[in-house]
N, C-alpha and C positions, 0 to 999 in steps of 0.2 A: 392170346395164348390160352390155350382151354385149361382150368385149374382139375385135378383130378383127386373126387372126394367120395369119401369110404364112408357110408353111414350107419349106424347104428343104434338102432331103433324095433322095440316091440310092435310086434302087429297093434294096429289101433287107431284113433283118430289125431292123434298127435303124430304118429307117423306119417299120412296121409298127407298132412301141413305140411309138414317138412319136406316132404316127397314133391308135395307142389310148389311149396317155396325155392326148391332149388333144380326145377326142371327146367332151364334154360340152356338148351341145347348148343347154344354158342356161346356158353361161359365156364359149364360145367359138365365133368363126366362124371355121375353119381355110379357106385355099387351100393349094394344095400347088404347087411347081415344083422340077421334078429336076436343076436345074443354074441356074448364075449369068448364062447365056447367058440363058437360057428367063427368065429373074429379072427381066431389066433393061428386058426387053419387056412382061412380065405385070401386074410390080408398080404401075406407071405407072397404070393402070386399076382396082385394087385399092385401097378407101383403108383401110390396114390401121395400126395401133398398133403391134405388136411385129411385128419379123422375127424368125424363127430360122432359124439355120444348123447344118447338124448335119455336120460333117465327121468323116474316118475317124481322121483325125490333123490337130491343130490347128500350125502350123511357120510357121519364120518366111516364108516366102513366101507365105505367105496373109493377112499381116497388111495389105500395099498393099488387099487386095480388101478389109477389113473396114474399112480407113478412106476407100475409095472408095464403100462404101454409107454408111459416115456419111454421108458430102457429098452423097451424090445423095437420101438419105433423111434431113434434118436432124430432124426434127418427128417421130423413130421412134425408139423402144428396139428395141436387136438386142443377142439373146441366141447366142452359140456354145457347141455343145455338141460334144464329143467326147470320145471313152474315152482318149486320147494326148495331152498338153496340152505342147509345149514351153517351160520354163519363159520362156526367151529371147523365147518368141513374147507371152505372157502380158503379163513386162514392156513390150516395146514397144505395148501396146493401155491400157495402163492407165490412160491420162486419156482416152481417147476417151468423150465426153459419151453416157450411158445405154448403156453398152455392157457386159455380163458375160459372162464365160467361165465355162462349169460344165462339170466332170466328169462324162463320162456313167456311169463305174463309182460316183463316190462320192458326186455331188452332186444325182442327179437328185429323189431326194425334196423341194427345195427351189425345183422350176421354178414351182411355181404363184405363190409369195411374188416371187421373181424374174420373170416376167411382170407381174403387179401392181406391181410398183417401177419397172418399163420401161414401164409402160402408163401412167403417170402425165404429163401434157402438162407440158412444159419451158418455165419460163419467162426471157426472155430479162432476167439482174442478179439474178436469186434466187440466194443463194450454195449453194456445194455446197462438201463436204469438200476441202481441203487438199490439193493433190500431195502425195506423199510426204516428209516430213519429220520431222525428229527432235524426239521430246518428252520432257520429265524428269519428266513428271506421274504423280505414283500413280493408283493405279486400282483397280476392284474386280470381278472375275471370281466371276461366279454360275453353278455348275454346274445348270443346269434342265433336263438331261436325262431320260427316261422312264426311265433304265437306273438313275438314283440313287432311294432310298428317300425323299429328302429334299432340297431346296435347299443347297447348301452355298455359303457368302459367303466369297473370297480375296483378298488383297491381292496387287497386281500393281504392277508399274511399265514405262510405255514405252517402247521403245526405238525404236520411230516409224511412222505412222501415215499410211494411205493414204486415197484415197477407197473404194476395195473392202476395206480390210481391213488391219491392223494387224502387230507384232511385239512382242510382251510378256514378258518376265522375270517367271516364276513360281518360286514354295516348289516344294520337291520335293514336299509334303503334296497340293497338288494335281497337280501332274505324275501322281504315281501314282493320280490320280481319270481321266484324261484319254484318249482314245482316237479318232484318226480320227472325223471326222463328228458327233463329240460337239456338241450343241446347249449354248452357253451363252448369258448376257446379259454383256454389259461397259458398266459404268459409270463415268464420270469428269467433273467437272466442267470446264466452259466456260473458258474459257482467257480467254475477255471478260467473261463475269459470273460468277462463282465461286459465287453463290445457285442459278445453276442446272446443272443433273445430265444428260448424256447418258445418254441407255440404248440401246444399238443388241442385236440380237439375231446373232450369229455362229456360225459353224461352226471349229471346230480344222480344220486341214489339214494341218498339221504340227506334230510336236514333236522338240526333240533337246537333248543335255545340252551346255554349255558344253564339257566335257575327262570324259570314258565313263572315263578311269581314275583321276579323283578323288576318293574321298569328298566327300559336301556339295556337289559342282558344283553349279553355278547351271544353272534349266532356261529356255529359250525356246520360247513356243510362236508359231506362225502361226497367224493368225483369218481369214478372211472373212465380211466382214456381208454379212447375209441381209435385214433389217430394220431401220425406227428405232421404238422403241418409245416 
């Protein structure tokens, strides 16, 4: 089934990207509009699944406009992309209902997965992950990236968990497995039924050591999920 996506985007070579990365005529129906003005009249007429927005720098003054197309678009996934992401801006959007910020320098390989998770119809009492909040649960971090020779299984522990994406206390043994944009899975069981196992599919976005002049420091990495698997 064809996904049907609204895009927005200024004239330019980042448009252009974008414009080629999602011409696939047997997966997607693109429209295109160059501003949020041209948006608000267009879209109305449009019945489209995902919006994306592809801004030059994503700041906190543009967060009122991203939670003003929630409300006017309740029944849509909207995706923001841009190569400048302020972290402050990130924070304030991150319970907004189907809504993801991707990096355009680090994260673009991951819009197709992210389209298909925005594309998805919302239904109104089906639960969704957690606000962020803190967990004391172990967990198990599976390096399944193409760059390993091999699957490698870690134990982790949380230190708390959002709906986009997590904060985990890892071995140094993986730490030094681990690099920007690295593809893992993390699993952990259910907090309600203990029989069963989440698996979600994530990206690293960060890593840093507790104290850089300790021996043995404890590492933290930052996830963002991409998928539930």
């Amino acid at each position: 089934m064809l996904t049907r996506l609204a895009l927005i985007a200024p004239p330019g070579l980042s448009q252009q990207k974008l414009r080629t990365y999602l011409s696939r005529p047997l997966k997607y129906v693109v429209r295109e509009f160059q501003s949020l003005e041209e948006t608000q009249a267009g879209l109305r007429h449009f019945p489209f699944e995902v919006l994306i927005a592809r801004l030059p720098s994503f700041q906190l003054q543009h967060v009122p406009t991203i939670e003003k197309l929630s409300q006017i678009f309740p029944q849509a996934g909207l995706i923001t992309v841009s190569p400048e992401i302020d972290p402050q801006a990130r924070f304030c959007v991150r319970n907004i209902r189907r809504h993801s910020v991707l990096d355009e320098e680090l994260e673009m390989a991951d819009l197709d997965l992210i389209i298909a998770k925005a594309a998805k119809p919302w239904e109104k009492g089906v639960a969704r992950m957690h606000p962020r909040a803190k967990r004391h649960d172990e967990a198990v971090l599976v390096t399944t990236d193409e760059m390993y020779d091999e699957d490698f299984f870690h134990d982790a522990r949380f230190l708390d968990i959002a709906r986009m994406g997590a904060r985990l206390q890892i071995p140094q043994t993986l730490a030094q497995k681990l690099v920007p944009k690295a593809r893992v899975e993390l699993r952990y069981r259910s907090s309600e039924d203990l029989s069963k196992v989440h698996r979600l599919e994530a990206r690293v976005v960060w890593l840093k050591k507790s104290n850089p002049l300790l021996a043995g420091s404890k590492f933290t990495v930052g996830l963002r999920f991409v998928a539930e698997l």
